[in-house]
TORKOL-4160 file (C-alpha; in steps of 0.2 Angstrom, whole numbers, padded with zeros to 4 digits, m for minus):
389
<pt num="1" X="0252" Y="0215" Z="0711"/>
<pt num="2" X="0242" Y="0203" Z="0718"/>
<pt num="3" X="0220" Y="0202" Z="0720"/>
<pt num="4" X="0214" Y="0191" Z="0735"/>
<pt num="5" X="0194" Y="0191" Z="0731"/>
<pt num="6" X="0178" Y="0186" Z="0738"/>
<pt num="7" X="0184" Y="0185" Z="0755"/>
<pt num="8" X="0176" Y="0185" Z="0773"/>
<pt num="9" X="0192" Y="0199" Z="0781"/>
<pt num="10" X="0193" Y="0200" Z="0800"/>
<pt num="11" X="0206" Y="0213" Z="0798"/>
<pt num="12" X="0209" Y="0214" Z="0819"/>
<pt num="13" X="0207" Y="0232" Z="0820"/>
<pt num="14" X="0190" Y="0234" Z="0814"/>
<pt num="15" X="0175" Y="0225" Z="0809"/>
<pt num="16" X="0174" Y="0209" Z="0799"/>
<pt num="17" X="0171" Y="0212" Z="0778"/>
<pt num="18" X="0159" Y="0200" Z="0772"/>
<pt num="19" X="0162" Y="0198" Z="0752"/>
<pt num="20" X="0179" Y="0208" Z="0754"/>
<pt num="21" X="0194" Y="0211" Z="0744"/>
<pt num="22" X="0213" Y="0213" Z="0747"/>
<pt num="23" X="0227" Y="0222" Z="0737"/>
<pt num="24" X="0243" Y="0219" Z="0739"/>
<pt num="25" X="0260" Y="0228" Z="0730"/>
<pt num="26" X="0277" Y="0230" Z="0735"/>
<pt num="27" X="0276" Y="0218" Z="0749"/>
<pt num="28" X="0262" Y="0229" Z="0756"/>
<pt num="29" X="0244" Y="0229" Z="0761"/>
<pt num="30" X="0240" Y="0244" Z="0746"/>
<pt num="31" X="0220" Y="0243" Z="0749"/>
<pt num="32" X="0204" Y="0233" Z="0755"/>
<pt num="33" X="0189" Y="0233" Z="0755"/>
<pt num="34" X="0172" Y="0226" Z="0750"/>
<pt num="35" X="0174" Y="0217" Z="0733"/>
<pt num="36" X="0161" Y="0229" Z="0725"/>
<pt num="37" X="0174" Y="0241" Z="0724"/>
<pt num="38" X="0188" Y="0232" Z="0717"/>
<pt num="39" X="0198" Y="0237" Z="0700"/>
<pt num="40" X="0196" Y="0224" Z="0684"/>
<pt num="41" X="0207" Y="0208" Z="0687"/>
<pt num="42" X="0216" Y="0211" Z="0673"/>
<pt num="43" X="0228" Y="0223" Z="0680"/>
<pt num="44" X="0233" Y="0212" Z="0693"/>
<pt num="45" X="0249" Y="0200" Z="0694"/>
<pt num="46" X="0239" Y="0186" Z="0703"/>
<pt num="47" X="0222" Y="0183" Z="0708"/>
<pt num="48" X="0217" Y="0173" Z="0723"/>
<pt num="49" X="0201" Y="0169" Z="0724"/>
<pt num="50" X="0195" Y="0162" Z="0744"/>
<pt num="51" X="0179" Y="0158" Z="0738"/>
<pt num="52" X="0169" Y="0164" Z="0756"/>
<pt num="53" X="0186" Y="0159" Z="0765"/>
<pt num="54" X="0193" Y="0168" Z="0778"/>
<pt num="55" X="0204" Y="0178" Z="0775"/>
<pt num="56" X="0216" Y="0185" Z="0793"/>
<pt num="57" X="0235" Y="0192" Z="0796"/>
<pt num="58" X="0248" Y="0180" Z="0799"/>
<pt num="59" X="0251" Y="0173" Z="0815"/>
<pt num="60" X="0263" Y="0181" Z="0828"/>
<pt num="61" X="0271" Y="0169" Z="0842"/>
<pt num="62" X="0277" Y="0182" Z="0853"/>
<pt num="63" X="0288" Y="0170" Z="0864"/>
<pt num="64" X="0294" Y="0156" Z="0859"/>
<pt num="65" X="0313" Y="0147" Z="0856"/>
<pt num="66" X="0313" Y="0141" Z="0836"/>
<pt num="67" X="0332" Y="0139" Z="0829"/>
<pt num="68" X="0339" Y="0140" Z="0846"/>
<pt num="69" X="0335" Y="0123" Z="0851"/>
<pt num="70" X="0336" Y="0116" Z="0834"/>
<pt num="71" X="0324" Y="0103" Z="0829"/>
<pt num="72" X="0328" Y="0085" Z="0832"/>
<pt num="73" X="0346" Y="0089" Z="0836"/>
<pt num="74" X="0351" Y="0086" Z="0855"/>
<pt num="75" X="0367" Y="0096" Z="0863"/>
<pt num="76" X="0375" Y="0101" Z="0847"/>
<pt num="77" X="0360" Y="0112" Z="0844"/>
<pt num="78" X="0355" Y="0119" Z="0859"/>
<pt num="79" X="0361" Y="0136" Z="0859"/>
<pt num="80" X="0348" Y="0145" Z="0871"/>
<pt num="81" X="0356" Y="0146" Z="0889"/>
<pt num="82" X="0371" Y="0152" Z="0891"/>
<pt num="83" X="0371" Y="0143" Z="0910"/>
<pt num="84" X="0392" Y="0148" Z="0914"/>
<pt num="85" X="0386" Y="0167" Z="0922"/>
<pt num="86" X="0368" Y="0172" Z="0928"/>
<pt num="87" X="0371" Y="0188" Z="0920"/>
<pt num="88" X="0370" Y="0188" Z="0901"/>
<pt num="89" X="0361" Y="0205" Z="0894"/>
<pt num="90" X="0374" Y="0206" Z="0880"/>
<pt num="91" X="0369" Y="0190" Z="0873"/>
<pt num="92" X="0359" Y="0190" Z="0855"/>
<pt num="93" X="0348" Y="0178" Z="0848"/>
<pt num="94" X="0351" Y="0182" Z="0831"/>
<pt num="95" X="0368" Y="0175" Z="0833"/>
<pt num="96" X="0362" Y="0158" Z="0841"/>
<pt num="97" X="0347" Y="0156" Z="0829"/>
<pt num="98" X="0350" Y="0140" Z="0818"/>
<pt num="99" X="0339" Y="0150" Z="0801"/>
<pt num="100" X="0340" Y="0132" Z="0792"/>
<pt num="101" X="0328" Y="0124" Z="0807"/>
<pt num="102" X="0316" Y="0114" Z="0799"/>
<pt num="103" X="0304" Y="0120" Z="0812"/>
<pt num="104" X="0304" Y="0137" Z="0804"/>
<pt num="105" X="0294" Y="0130" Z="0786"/>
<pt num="106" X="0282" Y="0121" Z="0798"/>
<pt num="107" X="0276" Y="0136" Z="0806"/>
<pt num="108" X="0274" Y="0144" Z="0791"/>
<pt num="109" X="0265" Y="0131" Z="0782"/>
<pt num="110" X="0255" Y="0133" Z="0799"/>
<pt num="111" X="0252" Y="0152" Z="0795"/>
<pt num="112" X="0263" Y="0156" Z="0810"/>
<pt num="113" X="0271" Y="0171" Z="0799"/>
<pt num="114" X="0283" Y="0180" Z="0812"/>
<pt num="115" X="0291" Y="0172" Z="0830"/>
<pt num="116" X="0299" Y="0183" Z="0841"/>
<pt num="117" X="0312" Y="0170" Z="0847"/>
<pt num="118" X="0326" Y="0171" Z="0861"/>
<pt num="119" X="0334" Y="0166" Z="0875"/>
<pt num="120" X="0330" Y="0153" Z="0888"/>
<pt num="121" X="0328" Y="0157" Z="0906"/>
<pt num="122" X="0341" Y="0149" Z="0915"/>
<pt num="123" X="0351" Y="0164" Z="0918"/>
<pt num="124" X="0343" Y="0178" Z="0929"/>
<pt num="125" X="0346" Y="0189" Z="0912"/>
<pt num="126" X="0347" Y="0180" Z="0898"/>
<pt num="127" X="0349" Y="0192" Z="0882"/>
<pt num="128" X="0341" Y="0200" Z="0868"/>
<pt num="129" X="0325" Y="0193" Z="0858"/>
<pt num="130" X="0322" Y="0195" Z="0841"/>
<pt num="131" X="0307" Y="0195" Z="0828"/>
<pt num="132" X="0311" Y="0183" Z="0815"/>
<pt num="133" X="0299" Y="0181" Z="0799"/>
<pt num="134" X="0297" Y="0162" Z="0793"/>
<pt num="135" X="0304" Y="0164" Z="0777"/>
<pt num="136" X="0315" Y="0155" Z="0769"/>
<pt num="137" X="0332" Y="0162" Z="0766"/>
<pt num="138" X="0345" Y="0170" Z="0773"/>
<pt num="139" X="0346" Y="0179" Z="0793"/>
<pt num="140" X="0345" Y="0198" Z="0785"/>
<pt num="141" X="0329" Y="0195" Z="0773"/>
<pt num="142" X="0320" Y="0182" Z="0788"/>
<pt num="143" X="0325" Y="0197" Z="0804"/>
<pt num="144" X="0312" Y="0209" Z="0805"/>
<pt num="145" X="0321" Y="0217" Z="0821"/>
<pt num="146" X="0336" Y="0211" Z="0829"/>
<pt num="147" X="0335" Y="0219" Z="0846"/>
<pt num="148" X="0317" Y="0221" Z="0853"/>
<pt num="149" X="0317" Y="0213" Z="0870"/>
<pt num="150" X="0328" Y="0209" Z="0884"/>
<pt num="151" X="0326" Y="0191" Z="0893"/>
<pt num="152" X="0323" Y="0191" Z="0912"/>
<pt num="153" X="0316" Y="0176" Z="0922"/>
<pt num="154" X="0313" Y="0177" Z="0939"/>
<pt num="155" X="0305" Y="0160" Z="0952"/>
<pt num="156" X="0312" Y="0141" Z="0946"/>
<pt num="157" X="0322" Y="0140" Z="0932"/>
<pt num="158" X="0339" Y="0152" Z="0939"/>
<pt num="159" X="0340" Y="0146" Z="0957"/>
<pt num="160" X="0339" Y="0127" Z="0950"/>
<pt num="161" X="0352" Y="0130" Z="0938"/>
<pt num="162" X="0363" Y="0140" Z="0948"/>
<pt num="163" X="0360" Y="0133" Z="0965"/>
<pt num="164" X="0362" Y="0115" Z="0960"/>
<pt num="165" X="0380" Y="0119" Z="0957"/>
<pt num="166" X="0382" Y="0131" Z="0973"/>
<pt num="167" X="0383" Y="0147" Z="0964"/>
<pt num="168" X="0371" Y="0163" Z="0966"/>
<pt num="169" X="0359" Y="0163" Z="0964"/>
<pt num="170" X="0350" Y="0147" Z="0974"/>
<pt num="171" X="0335" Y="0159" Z="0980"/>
<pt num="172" X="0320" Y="0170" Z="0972"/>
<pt num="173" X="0330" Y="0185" Z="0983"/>
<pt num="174" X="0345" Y="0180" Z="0974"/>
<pt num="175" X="0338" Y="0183" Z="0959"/>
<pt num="176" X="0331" Y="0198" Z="0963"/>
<pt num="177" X="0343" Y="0205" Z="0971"/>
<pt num="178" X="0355" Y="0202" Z="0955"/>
<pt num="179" X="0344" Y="0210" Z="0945"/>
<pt num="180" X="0343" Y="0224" Z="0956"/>
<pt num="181" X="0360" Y="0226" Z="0956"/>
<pt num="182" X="0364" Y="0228" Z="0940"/>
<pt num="183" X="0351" Y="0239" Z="0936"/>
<pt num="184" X="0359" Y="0251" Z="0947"/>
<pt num="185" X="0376" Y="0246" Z="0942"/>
<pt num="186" X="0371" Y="0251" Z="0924"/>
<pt num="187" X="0361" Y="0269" Z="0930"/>
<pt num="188" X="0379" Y="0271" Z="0940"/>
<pt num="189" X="0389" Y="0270" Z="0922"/>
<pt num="190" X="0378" Y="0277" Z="0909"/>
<pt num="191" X="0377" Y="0293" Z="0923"/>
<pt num="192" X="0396" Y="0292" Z="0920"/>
<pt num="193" X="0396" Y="0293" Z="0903"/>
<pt num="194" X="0385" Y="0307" Z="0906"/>
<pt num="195" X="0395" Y="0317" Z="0915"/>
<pt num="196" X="0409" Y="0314" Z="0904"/>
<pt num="197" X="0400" Y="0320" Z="0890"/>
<pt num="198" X="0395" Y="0336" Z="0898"/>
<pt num="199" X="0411" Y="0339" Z="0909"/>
<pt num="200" X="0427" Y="0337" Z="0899"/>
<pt num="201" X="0436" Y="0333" Z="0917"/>
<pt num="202" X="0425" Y="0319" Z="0921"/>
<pt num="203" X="0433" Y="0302" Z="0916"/>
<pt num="204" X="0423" Y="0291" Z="0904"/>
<pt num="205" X="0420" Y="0275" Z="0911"/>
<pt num="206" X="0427" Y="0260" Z="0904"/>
<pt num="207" X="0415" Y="0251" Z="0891"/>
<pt num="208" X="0404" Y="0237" Z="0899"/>
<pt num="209" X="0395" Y="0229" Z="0887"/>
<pt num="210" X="0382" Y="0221" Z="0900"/>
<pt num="211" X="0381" Y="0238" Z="0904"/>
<pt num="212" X="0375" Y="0247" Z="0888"/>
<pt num="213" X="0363" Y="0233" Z="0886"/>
<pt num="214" X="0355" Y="0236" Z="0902"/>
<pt num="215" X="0355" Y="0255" Z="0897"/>
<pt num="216" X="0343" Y="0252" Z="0884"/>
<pt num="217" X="0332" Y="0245" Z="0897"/>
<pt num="218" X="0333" Y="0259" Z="0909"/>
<pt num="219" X="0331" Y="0274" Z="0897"/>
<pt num="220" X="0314" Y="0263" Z="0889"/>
<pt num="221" X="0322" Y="0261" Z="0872"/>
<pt num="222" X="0322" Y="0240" Z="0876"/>
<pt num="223" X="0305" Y="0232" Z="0881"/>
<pt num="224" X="0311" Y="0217" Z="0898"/>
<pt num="225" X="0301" Y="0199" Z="0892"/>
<pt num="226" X="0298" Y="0196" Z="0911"/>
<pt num="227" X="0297" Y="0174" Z="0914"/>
<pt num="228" X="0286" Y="0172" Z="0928"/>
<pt num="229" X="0274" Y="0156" Z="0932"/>
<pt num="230" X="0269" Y="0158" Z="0950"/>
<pt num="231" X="0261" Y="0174" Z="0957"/>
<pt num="232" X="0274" Y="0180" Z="0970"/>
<pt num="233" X="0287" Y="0178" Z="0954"/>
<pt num="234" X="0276" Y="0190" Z="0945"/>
<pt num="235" X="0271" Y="0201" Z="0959"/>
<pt num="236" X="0290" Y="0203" Z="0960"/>
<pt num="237" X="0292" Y="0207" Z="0942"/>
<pt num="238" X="0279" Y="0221" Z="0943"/>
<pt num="239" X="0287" Y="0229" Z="0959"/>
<pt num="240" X="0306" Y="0227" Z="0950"/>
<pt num="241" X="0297" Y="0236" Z="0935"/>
<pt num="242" X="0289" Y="0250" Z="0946"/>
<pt num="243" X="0307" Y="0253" Z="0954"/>
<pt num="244" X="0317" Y="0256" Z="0939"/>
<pt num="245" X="0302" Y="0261" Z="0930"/>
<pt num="246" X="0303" Y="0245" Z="0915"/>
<pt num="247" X="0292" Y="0244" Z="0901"/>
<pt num="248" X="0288" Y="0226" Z="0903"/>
<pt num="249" X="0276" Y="0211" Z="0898"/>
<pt num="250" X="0273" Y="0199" Z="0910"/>
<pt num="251" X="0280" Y="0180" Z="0899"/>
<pt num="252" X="0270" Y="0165" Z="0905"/>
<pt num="253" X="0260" Y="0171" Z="0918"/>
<pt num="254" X="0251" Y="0155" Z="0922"/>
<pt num="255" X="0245" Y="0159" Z="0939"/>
<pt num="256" X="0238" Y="0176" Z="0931"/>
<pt num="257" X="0222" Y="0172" Z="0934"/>
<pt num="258" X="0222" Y="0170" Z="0952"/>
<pt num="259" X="0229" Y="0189" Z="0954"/>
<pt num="260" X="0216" Y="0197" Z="0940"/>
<pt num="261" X="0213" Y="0214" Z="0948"/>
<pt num="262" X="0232" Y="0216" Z="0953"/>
<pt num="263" X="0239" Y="0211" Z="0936"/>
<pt num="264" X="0225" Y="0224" Z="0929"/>
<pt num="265" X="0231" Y="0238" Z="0942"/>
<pt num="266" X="0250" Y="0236" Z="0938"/>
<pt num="267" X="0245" Y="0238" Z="0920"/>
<pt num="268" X="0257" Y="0226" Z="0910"/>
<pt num="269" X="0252" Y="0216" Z="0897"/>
<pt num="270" X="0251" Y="0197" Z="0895"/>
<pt num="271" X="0260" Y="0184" Z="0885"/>
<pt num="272" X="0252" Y="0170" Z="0890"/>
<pt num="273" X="0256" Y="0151" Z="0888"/>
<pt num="274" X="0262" Y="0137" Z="0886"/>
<pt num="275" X="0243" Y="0132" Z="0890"/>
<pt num="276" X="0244" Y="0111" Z="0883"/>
<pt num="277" X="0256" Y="0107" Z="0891"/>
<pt num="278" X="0261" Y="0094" Z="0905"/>
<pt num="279" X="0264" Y="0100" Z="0922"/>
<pt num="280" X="0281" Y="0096" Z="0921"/>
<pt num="281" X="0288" Y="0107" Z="0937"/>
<pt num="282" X="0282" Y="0113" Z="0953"/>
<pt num="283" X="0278" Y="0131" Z="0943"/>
<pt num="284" X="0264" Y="0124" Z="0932"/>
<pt num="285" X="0253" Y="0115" Z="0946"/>
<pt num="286" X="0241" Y="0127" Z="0944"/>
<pt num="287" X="0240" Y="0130" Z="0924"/>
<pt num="288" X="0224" Y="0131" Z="0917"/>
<pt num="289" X="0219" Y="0132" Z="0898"/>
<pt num="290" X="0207" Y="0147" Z="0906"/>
<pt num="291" X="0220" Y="0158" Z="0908"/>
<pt num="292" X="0221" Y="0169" Z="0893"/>
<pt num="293" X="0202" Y="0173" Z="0893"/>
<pt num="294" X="0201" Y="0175" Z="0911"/>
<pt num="295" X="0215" Y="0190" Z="0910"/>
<pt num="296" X="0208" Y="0197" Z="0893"/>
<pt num="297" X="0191" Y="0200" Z="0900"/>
<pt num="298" X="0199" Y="0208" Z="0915"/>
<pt num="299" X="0204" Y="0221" Z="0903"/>
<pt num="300" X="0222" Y="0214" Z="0903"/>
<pt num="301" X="0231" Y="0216" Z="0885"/>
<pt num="302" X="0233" Y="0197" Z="0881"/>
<pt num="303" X="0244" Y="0187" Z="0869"/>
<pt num="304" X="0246" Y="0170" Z="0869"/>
<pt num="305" X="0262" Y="0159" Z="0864"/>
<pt num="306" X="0270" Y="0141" Z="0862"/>
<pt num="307" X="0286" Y="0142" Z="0870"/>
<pt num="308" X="0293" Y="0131" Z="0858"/>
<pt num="309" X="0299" Y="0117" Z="0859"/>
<pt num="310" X="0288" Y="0117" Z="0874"/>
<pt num="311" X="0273" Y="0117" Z="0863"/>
<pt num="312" X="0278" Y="0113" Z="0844"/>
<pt num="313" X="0277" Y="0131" Z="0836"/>
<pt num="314" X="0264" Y="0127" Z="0823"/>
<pt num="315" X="0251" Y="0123" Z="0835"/>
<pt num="316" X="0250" Y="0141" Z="0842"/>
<pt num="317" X="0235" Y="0143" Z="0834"/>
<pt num="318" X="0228" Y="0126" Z="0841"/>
<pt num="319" X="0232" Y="0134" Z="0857"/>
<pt num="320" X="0222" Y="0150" Z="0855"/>
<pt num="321" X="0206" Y="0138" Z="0849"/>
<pt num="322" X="0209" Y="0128" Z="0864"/>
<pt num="323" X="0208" Y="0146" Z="0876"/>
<pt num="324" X="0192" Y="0150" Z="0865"/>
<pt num="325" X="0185" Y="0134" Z="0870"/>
<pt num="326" X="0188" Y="0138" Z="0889"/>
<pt num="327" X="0179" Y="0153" Z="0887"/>
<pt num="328" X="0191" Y="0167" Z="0880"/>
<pt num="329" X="0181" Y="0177" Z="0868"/>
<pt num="330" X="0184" Y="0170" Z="0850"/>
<pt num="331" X="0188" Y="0189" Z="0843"/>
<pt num="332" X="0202" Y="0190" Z="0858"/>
<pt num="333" X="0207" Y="0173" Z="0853"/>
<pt num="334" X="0214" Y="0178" Z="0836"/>
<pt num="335" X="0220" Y="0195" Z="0842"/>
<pt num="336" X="0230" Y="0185" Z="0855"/>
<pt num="337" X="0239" Y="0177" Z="0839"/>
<pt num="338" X="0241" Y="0194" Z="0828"/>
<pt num="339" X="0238" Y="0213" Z="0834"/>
<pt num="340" X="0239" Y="0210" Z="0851"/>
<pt num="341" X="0255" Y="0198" Z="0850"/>
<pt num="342" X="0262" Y="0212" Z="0838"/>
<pt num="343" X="0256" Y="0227" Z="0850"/>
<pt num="344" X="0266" Y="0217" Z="0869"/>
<pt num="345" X="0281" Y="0215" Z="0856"/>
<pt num="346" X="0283" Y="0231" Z="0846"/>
<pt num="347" X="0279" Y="0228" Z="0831"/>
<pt num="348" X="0262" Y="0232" Z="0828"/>
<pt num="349" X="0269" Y="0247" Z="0815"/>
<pt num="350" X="0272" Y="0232" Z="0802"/>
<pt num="351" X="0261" Y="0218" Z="0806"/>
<pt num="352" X="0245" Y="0211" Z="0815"/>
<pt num="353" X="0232" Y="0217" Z="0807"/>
<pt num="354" X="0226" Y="0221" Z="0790"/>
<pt num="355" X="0229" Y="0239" Z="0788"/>
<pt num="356" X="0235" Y="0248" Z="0773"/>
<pt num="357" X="0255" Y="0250" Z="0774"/>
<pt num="358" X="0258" Y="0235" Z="0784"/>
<pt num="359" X="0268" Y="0222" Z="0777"/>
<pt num="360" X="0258" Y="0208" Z="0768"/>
<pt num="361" X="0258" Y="0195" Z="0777"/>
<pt num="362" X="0241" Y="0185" Z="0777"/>
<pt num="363" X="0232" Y="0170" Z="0777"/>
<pt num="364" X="0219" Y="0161" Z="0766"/>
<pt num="365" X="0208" Y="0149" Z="0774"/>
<pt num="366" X="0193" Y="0140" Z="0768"/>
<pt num="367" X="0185" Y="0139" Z="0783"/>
<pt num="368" X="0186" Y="0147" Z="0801"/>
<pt num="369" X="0202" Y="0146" Z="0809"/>
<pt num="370" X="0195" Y="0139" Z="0821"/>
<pt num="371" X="0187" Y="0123" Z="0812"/>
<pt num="372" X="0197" Y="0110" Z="0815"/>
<pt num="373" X="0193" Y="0104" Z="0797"/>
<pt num="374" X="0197" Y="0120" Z="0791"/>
<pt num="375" X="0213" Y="0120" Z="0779"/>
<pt num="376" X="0225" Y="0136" Z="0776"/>
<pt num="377" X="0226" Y="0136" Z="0758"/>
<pt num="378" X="0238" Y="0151" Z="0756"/>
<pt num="379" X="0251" Y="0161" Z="0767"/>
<pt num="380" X="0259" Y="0176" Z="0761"/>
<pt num="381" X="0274" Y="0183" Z="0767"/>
<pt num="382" X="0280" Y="0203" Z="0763"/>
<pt num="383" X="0268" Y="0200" Z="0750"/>
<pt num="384" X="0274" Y="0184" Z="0743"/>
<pt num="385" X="0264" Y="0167" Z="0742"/>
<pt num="386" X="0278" Y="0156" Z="0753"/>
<pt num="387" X="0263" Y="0142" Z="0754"/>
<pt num="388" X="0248" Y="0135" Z="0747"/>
<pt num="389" X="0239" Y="0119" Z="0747"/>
């Protein structure tokens, strides 16, 4: 068992606790509180004490590419595109992830305790995401879930990686029209196997694995990480969605903010980012540190992400400070970094927030996150310290 003491919480589902405590057993938050109300020490395995720190729930980079484009390590260790077919949705990041990545311990000594990590986008369907805890060890005790999103990308990236070598798709029809068509390929087999199932004189289909990997998508069981920069990219996203009726999140987003009202309407939420980063293609003209909080106070559900190695993974929540400085309100800052991040990926029943029965993964700080001169003194993972100053 472990004590965290005399600590300011800001537990993301509720209101800050001035003078709180944390209890943590079994890898779970067991009980909080106001420190008045805490057991004697003595019972306890370890106690931290935050002396009027801060005390907040790990970090959640809800897109990013960590161990698939290893650090420091040019063609031998990129394993995020598979650029030989535009049509991937069988693909798994857990089997391209490099766990030893150095990249990994830097995020966690930057209290980034989970990253949901995954293909690229230069195929028009890239593949499965996973959420990946930043421990240290091996795939099964890092993988918090294995399957929890399937990679789309619509606008730039497919029709330049595809149409420079005269294949489909070389347009943004192209690529819609490929995902279209094998959406409808897969509602045409899974209704097969269907009938098969109720019918003994039906044929079952042969299997397709692209196929049962869309299937997931179709029957809702597989949320669709939807990359689009420009609006028409994402408008088209949201009217692909409303055909086969998706659950998606709209990734990058970073025109979002000239089409408020119409990303509110359409009801999706937002991982939004990179938001430092260079203009480096035609896409990211318009991007503006401002658009995180311009879509949060449009009453859009809002996370915010590094893309790494776009954006060096530890410096996501550099990147939330930076959309707090440009106006995004400081409280939706953070929760772009924990419960909101959680809640567009799925996992919000383990992690995000201080709640009792969620998994204990936290951070000590002895300042506001904020601060630059802050320092993170302690990161727990699953209830275990992983690092402390």
């Amino acid at each position: 068992m472990i004590l965290i003491k005399n600590a300011k919480i800001l537990p993301m589902t509720g209101r800050k606790i001035e003078f709180g405590y944390i209890i943590v057993q079994d890898g779970k938050i067991q009980q909080f509180g106001r420190d008045v109300d805490v057991q004697a020490e003595k019972d306890f395995d370890r106690v931290i004490d935050a002396h009027g720190g801060y005390v907040l729930p790990g970090y959640i980079d809800a897109h990013c590419h960590v161990g698939m484009w290893e650090d420091g390590v040019n063609w031998e260790g990129s394993d995020g595109n598979e650029a030989t077919d535009p049509v991937t949705p069988q693909l798994k990041a857990i089997d391209g992830i490099f766990f030893q990545d150095n990249s990994f311990k830097e995020a966690k000594e930057a209290g980034i305790t989970t990253c949901v990590t995954g293909p690229g986008s230069a195929n028009v369907i890239g593949g499965w995401f996973a959420a990946v805890k930043t421990l240290h060890g091996t795939p099964d005790e890092m993988i918090l879930n294995d399957c929890i999103a399937m990679k789309m990308a619509f606008g730039e990236n497919p029709k330049r990686v595809y149409g420079t070598q005269n294949k489909y798709p070389s347009t943004r029809m192209g690529t819609a029209a490929i995902i279209r068509e094998n959406l409808l390929k897969a509602q045409e087999y899974q209704g097969k196997i269907n009938d098969a199932e109720k019918n003994s004189e039906s044929k079952k289909p042969d299997l397709n694995v692209k196929y049962e990997s869309l299937a997931k998508v179709l029957d809702g069981r597989l949320l669709v990480k939807a990359h689009a920069h420009r609006q028409d990219d994402i408008i088209t996203a949201i009217r692909i969605a409303r055909e086969f009726n998706l659950r998606i999140t709209i990734e990058h987003g970073t025109e979002g903010y000239l089409i408020p009202e119409l990303m509110k309407k359409a009801n999706f939420g937002v991982i939004a980012g990179p938001i430092i980063c260079e203009r480096s293609k035609i896409e990211l003209r318009n991007l503006s540190p401002k658009n995180p909080g311009i879509l949060a106070k449009a009453g859009i559900l809002t996370a915010i992400m590094t893309d790494h190695p776009v954006i060096p993974i530890q410096y996501l929540p550099v990147c939330a400070a930076v959309a707090c400085k440009e106006g995004m309100d400081e409280d939706e800052a953070l929760k772009a970094i924990t419960i909101n991040a959680a809640k567009l990926t799925g996992i919000d029943q383990s992690t995000g927030s201080i709640d009792i029965g969620k998994d204990a993964d936290l951070l000590v700080y002895d300042g506001h996150p904020f601060e630059f001169r802050s320092k993170l003194e302690y990161v727990l993972i699953n209830g275990k310290v992983v690092h402390e100053r």
